[in-house]
C-alpha positions, 0 to 999 in steps of 0.5 A: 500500500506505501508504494501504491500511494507513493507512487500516485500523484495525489495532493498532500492534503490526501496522502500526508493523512494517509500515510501516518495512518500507515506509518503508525500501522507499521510501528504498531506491528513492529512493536507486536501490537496486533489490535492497535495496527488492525485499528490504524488500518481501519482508519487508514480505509475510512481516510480512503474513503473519505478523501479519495473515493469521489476524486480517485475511485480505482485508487480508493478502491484498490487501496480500501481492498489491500487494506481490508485483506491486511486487516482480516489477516492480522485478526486471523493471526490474533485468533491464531494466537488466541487473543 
């Protein structure tokens, strides 16, 4: 997802949100914290959808898609792990 939004010529206004939502979604797993990193994530998705979904809604959707997967990965593997 960093390299998809890097890679797209959006306005700062949209991709700064953006990306410390994905920021703190990293450090959240480098630190092990599952349910914290699933929470940015879904913030990070309603970001997309509020700022990109009109003006950019293949973006918006690609994005939304890869981080609703992570989400439901990361849920899986807290399940996995019995918490």
């Amino acid at each position: 997802m960093s390299l998809l939004l890097d890679g797209m010529d959006l306005p700062r206004k949209h991709k700064n949100p953006l990306r410390a939502s994905l920021d703190a979604a990293i450090r959240a797993l480098e630190q092990g914290r599952l349910q914290n990193a699933v929470n940015q994530l879904e913030s990070f998705d309603n970001k997309v959808q509020a700022q990109l979904a009109r003006d950019f809604p293949e973006l918006a959707e690609r994005l939304s898609a890869a981080a609703r997967a992570l989400v439901g990965a990361l849920e899986d593997c807290a399940e996995d792990a019995g918490g």
